[in-house]
C-alpha positions, 0 to 999 in steps of 0.5 A, spaced: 132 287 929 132 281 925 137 274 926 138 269 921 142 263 920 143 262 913 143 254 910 150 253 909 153 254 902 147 259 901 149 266 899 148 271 905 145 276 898 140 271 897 138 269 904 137 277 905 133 277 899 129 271 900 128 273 907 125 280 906 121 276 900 118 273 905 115 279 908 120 282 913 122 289 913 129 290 914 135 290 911 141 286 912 147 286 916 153 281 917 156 276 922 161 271 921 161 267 927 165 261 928 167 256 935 168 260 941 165 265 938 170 268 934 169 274 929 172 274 922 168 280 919 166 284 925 163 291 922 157 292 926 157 294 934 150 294 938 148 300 942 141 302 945 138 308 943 138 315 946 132 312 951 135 307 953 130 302 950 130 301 943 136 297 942 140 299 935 145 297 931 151 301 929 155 301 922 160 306 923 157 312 923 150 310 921 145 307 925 140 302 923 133 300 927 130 296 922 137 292 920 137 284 920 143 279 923 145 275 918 149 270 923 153 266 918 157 260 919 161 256 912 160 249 914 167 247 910 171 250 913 176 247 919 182 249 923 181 256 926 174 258 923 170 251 924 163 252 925 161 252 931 157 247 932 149 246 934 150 247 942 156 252 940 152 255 936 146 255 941 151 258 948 154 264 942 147 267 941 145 266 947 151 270 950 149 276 945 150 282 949 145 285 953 144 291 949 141 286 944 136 284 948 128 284 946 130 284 938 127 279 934 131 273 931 130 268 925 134 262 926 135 257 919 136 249 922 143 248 918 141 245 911 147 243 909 149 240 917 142 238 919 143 242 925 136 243 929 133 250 930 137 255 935 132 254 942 135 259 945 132 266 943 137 271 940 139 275 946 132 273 950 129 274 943 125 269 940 127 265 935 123 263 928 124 257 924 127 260 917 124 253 914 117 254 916 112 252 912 113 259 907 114 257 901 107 257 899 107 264 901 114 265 898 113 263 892 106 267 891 110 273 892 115 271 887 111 270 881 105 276 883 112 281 884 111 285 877 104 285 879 104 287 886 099 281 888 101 275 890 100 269 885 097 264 889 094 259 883 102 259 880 105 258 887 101 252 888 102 249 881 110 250 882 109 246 890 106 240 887 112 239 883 116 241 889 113 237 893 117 231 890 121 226 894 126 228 890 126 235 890 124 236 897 130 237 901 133 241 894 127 245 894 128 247 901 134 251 900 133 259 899 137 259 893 135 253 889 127 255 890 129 261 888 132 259 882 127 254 881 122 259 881 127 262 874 126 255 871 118 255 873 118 263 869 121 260 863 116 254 862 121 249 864 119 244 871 125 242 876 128 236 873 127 230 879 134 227 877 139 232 880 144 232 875 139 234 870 137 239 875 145 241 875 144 242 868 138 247 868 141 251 873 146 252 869 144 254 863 139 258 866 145 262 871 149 262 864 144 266 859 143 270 865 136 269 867 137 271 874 138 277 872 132 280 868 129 278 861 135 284 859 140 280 861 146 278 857 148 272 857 155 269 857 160 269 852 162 263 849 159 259 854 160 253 851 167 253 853 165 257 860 162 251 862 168 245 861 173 250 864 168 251 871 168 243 870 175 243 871 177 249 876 172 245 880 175 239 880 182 243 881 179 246 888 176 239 889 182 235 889 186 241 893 181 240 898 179 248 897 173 252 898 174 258 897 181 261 895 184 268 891 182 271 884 189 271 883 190 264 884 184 261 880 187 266 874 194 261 875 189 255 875 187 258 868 194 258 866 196 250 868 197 245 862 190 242 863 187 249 862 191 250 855 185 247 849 180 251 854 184 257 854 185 257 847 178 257 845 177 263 851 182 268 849 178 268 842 174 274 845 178 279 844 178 283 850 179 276 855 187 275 851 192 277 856 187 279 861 184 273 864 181 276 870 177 281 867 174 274 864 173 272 871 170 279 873 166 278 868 163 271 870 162 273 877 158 279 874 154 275 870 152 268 872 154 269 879 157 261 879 163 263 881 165 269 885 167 274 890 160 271 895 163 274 901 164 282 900 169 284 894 176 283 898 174 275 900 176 269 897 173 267 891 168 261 891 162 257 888 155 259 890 153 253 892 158 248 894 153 243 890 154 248 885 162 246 885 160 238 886 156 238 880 161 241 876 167 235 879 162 231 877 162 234 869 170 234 870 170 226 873 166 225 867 169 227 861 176 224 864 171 217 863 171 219 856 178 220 854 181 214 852 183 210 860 179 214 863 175 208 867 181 205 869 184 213 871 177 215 874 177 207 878 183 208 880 183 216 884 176 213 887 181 208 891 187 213 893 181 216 896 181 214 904 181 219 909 174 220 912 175 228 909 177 226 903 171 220 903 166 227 904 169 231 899 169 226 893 162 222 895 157 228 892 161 228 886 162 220 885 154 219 886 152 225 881 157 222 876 153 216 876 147 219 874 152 222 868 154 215 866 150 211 861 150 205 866 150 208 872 149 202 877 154 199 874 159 204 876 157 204 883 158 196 883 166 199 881 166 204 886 164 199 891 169 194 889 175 198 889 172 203 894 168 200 899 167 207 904 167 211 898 162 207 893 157 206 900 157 214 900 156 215 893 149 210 893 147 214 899 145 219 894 145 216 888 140 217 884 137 212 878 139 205 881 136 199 880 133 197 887 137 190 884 143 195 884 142 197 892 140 191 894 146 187 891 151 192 893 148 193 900 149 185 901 141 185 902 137 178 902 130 176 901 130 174 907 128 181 913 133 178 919 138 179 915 137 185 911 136 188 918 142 186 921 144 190 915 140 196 915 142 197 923 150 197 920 148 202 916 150 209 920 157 205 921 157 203 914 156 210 912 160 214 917 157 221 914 150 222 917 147 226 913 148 221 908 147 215 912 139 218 912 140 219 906 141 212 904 135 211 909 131 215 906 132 212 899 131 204 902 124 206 906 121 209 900 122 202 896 119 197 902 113 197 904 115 191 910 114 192 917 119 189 917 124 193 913 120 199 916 121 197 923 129 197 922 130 202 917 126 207 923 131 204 928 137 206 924 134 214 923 134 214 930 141 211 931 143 216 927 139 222 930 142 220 937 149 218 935 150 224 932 146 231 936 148 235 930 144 231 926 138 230 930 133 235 927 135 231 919 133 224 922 126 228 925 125 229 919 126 223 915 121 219 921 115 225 920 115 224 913 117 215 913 111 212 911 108 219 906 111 213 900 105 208 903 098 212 900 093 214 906 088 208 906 080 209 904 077 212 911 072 207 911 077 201 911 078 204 919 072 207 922 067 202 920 068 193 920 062 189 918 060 183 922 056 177 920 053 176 927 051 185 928 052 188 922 056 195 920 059 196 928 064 203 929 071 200 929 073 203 934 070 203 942 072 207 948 074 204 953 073 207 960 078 208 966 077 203 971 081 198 975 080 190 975 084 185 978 089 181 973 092 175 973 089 168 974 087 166 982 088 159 985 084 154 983 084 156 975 087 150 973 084 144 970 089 141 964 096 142 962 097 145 955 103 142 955 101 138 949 101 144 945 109 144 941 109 151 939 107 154 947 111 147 950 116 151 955 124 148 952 125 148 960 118 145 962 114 139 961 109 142 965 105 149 964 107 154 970 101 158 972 105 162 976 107 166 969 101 169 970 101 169 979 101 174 984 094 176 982 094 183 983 089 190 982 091 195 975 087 201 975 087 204 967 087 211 970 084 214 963 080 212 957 082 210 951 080 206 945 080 199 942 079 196 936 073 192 936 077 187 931 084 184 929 086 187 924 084 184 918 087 182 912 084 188 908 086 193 912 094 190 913 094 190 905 092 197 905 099 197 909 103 192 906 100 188 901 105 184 898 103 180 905 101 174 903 094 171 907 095 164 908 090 160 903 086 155 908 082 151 903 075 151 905 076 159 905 073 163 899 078 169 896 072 173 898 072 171 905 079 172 906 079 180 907 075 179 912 079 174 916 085 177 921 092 178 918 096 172 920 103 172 920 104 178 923 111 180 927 111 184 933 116 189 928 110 189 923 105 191 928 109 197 930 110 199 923 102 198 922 100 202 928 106 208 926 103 208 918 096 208 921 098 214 926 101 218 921 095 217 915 089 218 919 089 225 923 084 222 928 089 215 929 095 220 933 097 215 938 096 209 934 099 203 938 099 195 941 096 195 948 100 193 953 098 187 956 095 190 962 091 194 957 089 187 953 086 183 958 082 189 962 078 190 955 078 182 954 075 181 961 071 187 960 068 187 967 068 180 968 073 175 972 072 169 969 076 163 965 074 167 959 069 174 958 063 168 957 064 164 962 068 158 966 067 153 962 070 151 955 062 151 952 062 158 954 068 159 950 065 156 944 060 161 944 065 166 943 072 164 941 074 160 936 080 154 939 082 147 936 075 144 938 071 149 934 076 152 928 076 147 924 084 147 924 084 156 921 082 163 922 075 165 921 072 172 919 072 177 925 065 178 928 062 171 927 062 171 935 059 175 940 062 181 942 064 182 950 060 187 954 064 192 951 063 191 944 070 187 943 070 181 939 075 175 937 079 177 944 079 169 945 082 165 940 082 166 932 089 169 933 094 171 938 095 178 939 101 181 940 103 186 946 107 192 947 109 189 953 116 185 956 116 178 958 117 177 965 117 171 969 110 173 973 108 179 977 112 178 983 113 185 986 106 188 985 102 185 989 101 192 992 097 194 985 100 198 980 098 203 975 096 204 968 096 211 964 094 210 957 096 217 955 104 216 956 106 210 954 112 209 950 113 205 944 120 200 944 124 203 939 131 200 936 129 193 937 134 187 935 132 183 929 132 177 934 128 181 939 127 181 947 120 177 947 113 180 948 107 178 951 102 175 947 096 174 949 088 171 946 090 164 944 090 162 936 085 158 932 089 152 933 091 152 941 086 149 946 082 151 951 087 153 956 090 157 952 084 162 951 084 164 958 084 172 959 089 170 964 093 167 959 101 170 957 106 167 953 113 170 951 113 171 943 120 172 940 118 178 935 121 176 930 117 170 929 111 167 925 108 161 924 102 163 921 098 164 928 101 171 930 095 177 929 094 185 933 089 189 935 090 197 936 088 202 941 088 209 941 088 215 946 080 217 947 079 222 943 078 226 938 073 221 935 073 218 927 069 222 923 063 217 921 057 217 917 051 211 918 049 208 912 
C-alpha cells in the first residue's frame, strides 16, 4: 500500500492521477484526516491477509492489495476539522495501526502550508517526498502518453519554461503542472504573470481541453466566467470554502446575479433549472464542484482557482463608477488576521489586473497597512521603486536591514513573509542586503516550525538570481612575483602556539586613529595573551590570495573599488576588494559555496585558523621574520604602501603558498571578539569540518576579529599575533577577507 498526502487545494482525483503517471501501480484510497486524528470519511478498515502477512486494505466487501492512501487534510478549514498540524500530522501517521505496518508510503511537504516532508514512516513505512524531483519524469510520461514512450526532448523544453522564478512553486503543484502540460499541448507556454496564467487556466478548463480533443466546451462562457468571478468573491467575503449545491444555486438568484442570470437562462434548457447549469460546470470544467465525493460540499478546485476569480470580481467593481472608493474602502474594514489571510491573495492578484498596479498597493498600504504589505508579498509587475517606497527602504544597508529584519513581523503570514523575501532577494545582489534577507528566512522557518521546510527552500535556491561566476576566476590567480598559482592550498593539520610572547613588544600603535582603543591610550598586548597551544585537527584549504576585486564583481558588481590614483583601471581587478563588511564576506562565501560544487563549505577562517596558516610554521613577529625590514620583504604597510593597496602576489608567499597575509588589507574573521585568551592556557582544539557560521546578526553586529594589518597601519599592526575587534558593519576602505574550505574535493584544473 502506498500513503500520500496531497498539497493542500489539490484534488484528491488529480493527486492519484499524477501519482500513478509518476509510475506507481496502484489505486487510490481516501482518508480525510484532521486534529487528533479525527476521521470524517472513514470508508476503509486495515486487515492482514490470510497469511497473516501481507497487510490489506478492506472497502466494504472488496479487498484492495495493491491500493494507495491518499491521507487528505483541507488546509482552510477551522474548528473541529483543522488540519492537524506538521508534528500532528507526523504523531497521526506514526500511530497507524499495527496491521499496516511494512506498507510503503508517499508523503507530499504540504504546498500550500509549507509543512516539511513526514519523518516519521507511515506505520514503520518509508515515506517518500511527493515533490522529489520528477517532474522531468512526469512530464515525459505525459507528452509520450498517446505513444506510449516517454517524450524526454519535450519534457525538458517545458522544464526550461518552468524552471522560471516565477513558476517554480506553481509548477510544483500536481494540478497546475498538469494543466500546464495542457497548455504546453495546444502550443501556448505558462504566462510568468500569475494573473495571465489565471486567465490561460481558465480558457483552457472552460473549452474543456482537459477533458480531450473531443471535449465540448462550455456554453455561453462568456457569461460563465463573470458569474464564477462573482460567486467567488460571495464564498470569499462570507469566508466559505466550500458549501452545498443548493446554497450556490440561492447565490445565483440574489440581486447582483440578475444581468448575469439573464444572459444564463437564454440556454433553454438552464431556465428554471439553475442547477442543472451548475451539474454541468462541474462536469465539464471542473471549476467549480462536488471535489469531495458526489455528497460533499461544493468548491473550487483549487483555492488559487477562487482567489483569482475574487480578484476578477474586485476588479470589475473598479470599473463601475466609485468602484476605487468602494474597493479602498472594503480593503480598510479588513482587520482580522483571518480576514487580513483570506483577502491578501486576491488584492495582490488584483494589482496585476490593474493598468497602474503600483499605484494600488501604495493605496492599499495607505488605507491598509497590514493588508497592502500581504498583497506586496506576492504582487507581481512592481517597480522596485514601488517596493522600496512602500517598505520604507533607504539607500542606506543599516537601515534597510532593520527593515528586512521586521519583516516576519510586518507580514505576519509566513508564507508570505517569504514570499516578500524571496522577491527582495532576487532584486539585490549586496551582501548586505543578502546577509539580512538570509536572516530574515531563518526568522521565519524558526518562528513558525510549520513553515521550516518553505524558508529551506528559499535559503538552497537564495543566491540562484547571481550567475555562476567562470570557473577559471577561482581556481587559478596570476602573480607578478610566480606567475599562473592554483588559488587554493591545502593546509595540513597540525598545532602551533598562538598569541605573542612576553618580549614582542617594541612601540606603541596607539597612534593609528582607526585602531586607538576609546578606553585606552596605550595598546593592551594582553588582547592577544595568554599564549596558548592550537592543534587544527584536520586538513582544510585556503585561498593563497584576498579576494580580489575581480572575483567580488563576479558577486556583487555594482561594489565600487576605491580609485587610488597612481592605479590603472587595468590594475584594479587585481587588487584586494576593499570596503568589504563581515556581512558582505559571509554573503560572498555562501554565493561561492552554492555556484561551485567543489567550494561546499565555503566560509571566513576563524582567527585560529588565520593565524595558524599566516605563521605557517614560524613564530616570529611575522611569517619573514622579527623585524620590520622582514616585513617589508612580505607585506605592504604605512612605510612601504604608498598610502593604497596593491596587487596580490607582488610579495613572496610564506612557506605554505599564502601571500598578502600581512598587510595590503585586513581581513576579516568568523571569530567574536574576546578580551584575550584567558581560559585557555591548557590548549584548545580546532576541527575545521564543524564550524558553523553565525547567522541572524544585528546590523550593529557583536564585533569580530580582524586579523593582518592594512596598507595604512604601521608595523606593529602587521604582527600574526596581532587582533583587533571590528563592528561588522563598518567600512573605511581598509576591511578585505580570504576564504577557506574543507580539504576536499579538489577544483577541477587544467595547466596552461
Amino acid at each position: 500500500m502506498n500513503a500520500f498526502l496531497p498539497s493542500p487545494g489539490t484534488t484528491k482525483e488529480m493527486a492519484a492521477y499524477m501519482a500513478g503517471l509518476i509510475g506507481a501501480d496502484w489505486e487510490p484510497v481516501y482518508v480525510d484526516f484532521f486534529k487528533g486524528g479525527e476521521t470524517r470519511t472513514p470508508k476503509y478498515r486495515a486487515e492482514v491477509n490470510e497469511m497473516g502477512e501481507v497487510p490489506v486494505l478492506v472497502h466494504g466487501n472488496r479487498k484492495l492489495t495493491q491500493s494507495g492512501v491518499i491521507l487528505d487534510y483541507l488546509a482552510e478549514q477551522t474548528g473541529k476539522f483543522a488540519p492537524a498540524n506538521a508534528d500532528e500530522r507526523r504523531e497521526i501517521l506514526g500511530h497507524l495501526p499495527a496491521e499496516e505496518r511494512g506498507h510503503r508510503g508517499v508523503a507530499g511537504d504540504g504546498a500550500g502550508d509549507g509543512d516539511g516532508p513526514l519523518e516519521r514512516p507511515v506505520g514503520g513505512a518509508a515515506l517518500e517526498d511527493q515533490r522529489a524531483p520528477r517532474r522531468r519524469e512526469l512530464l515525459a510520461r505525459w507528452f509520450g502518453r498517446a505513444s506510449g514512450t516517454p517524450d524526454e526532448a519535450r519534457a525538458e523544453r517545458a522544464l526550461q519554461t518552468l524552471d522560471a522564478p516565477e513558476l517554480q512553486e506553481v509548477a510544483g503543484n500536481p494540478l497546475y503542472l498538469t494543466l500546464m502540460a495542457l497548455l504546453f499541448e495546444q502550443d501556448i507556454a505558462p504566462d510568468r504573470n500569475r494573473t495571465r496564467l489565471y486567465d490561460q487556466v481558465f480558457d483552457l478548463l472552460l473549452e474543456g481541453k482537459h477533458r480531450g480533443p473531443e471535449a465540448e466546451p462550455m456554453e455561453r462562457k462568456e457569461t460563465v466566467r463573470p458569474l464564477l468571478a462573482r460567486l467567488a468573491f460571495g464564498m470569499t467575503e462570507d469566508n466559505r470554502d466550500a458549501e452545498p449545491a443548493a446554497v450556490l444555486e440561492d447565490r445565483l438568484y440574489r440581486p447582483e446575479m440578475d444581468a448575469l442570470r439573464d444572459k444564463l437562462v437564454r440556454v433553454g434548457r438552464w431556465r428554471g433549472r439553475l442547477r442543472l447549469f451548475l451539474d454541468e460546470l462541474a462536469e465539464k470544467t471542473g471549476i467549480l464542484g462536488p471535489h469531495d465525493g458526489p455528497d460533499a460540499d461544493w468548491r473550487f478546485w483549487h483555492r488559487t482557482f477562487r482567489e483569482a476569480l475574487t480578484a476578477e470580481s474586485l476588479q470589475d467593481q473598479l470599473q463601475e463608477p466609485g468602484g476605487r472608493a468602494a474597493v479602498l474602502a472594503q480593503a480598510k474594514a479588513i482587520t482580522a488576521d483571518e480576514d487580513l489571510s483570506r483577502w491578501a491573495e486576491p488584492f495582490a492578484l488584483l494589482a496585476g489586473r490593474v493598468r497602474d498596479p503600483d499605484d494600488l498597493v501604495r493605496a492599499l498600504v495607505q488605507e491598509n497597512r497590514s493588508l497592502g504589505l500581504r498583497a506586496l508579498a506576492t504582487a507581481q509587475s512592481l517597480r522596485d521603486e514601488t517596493m522600496r517606497e512602500v517598505l520604507a527602504l533607504s539607500e542606506k544597508w543599516e537601515e534597510r536591514a532593520e527593515v528586512y529584519r521586521r519583516l516576519p513581523e510586518l507580514i505576519g503570514e509566513p508564507r508570505r513573509a517569504l514570499a516578500l523575501i524571496d522577491q527582495l532577494r532576487r532584486q539585490t545582489r549586496n551582501g548586505n542586503d543578502l546577509y539580512f534577507l538570509d536572516s530574515a528566512a531563518r526568522e521565519v522557518g524558526r518562528l513558525a516550525p510549520d513553515h521550516a521546510t518553505e524558508a529551506a527552500a528559499l535559503l538552497a535556491r537564495f543566491f540562484d538570481h547571481i550567475p555562476k561566476p567562470p570557473e577559471e576566476l577561482f581556481q587559478w590567480i596570476e602573480t607578478p612575483l610566480d606567475g599562473r598559482v592554483p588559488l587554493w592550498r591545502k593546509i595540513p593539520a597540525g598545532s602551533f602556539w598562538m598569541g605573542s610572547p612576553e618580549g614582542e613588544e617594541y612601540e606603541s600603535p596607539a597612534r593609528d586613529f582607526w585602531m586607538r582603543s576609546p578606553e585606552d591610550d596605550e595598546y593592551d598586548y594582553g588582547t592577544e595573551r595568554p599564549r596558548h597551544q592550537v592543534t587544527v585537527t584536520a586538513p582544510f584549504r585556503c585561498s593563497v590570495v584576498p579576494v580580489t576585486n575581480a572575483q567580488y564583481a563576479a558577486f556583487d558588481p555594482n561594489h565600487e573599488p576605491y580609485r587610488f590614483k597612481d592605479v590603472s583601471p587595468g590594475e584594479v581587478p587585481h587588487h584586494p576588494v576593499e570596503s568589504a563588511t563581515w556581512f558582505e564576506a559571509v554573503s560572498f562565501c555562501r554565493w561561492l559555496s552554492v555556484s561551485c560544487p567543489w567550494a561546499r563549505g565555503a566560509r571566513l577562517a576563524t582567527e585560529e585558523e588565520w593565524e595558524y596558516v599566516c605563521r605557517a610554521g614560524s613564530q616570529s613577529r611575522y611569517w619573514s621574520g622579527e623585524e620590520k625590514r622582514d616585513l617589508a620583504t612580505v607585506g605592504w604597510y604605512d612605510r612601504n604602501s604608498e598610502n593604497r593597496t596593491h596587487r596580490v602576489g607582488e610579495k613572496p608567499a610564506n612557506p605554505w603558498g599564502l601571500y598578502d597575509v600581512h598587510g595590503n588589507v585586513w581581513e576579516w574573521t568568523l571569530s567574536l571578539w574576546t578580551e584575550s585568551y584567558e581560559g585557555r592556557q591548557g590548549g584548545v582544539s580546532v576541527e575545521p569540518t564543524v564550524i558553523e557560521v553565525p547567522t541572524g546578526e544585528f546590523p550593529g553586529g557583536t564585533r569580530r576579529v580582524v586579523r593582518g594589518g592594512g596598507y595604512w597601519n604601521e608595523a606593529a599592526w602587521e604582527r600574526a599575533a596581532y587582533r583587533y575587534a571590528g563592528d561588522p558593519g563598518f567600512v573605511n576602505g581598509i576591511q578585505g577577507f580570504r576564504v577557506v574550505l574543507p580539504a576536499g574535493p579538489e577544483p577541477l584544473t587544467v595547466e596552461h
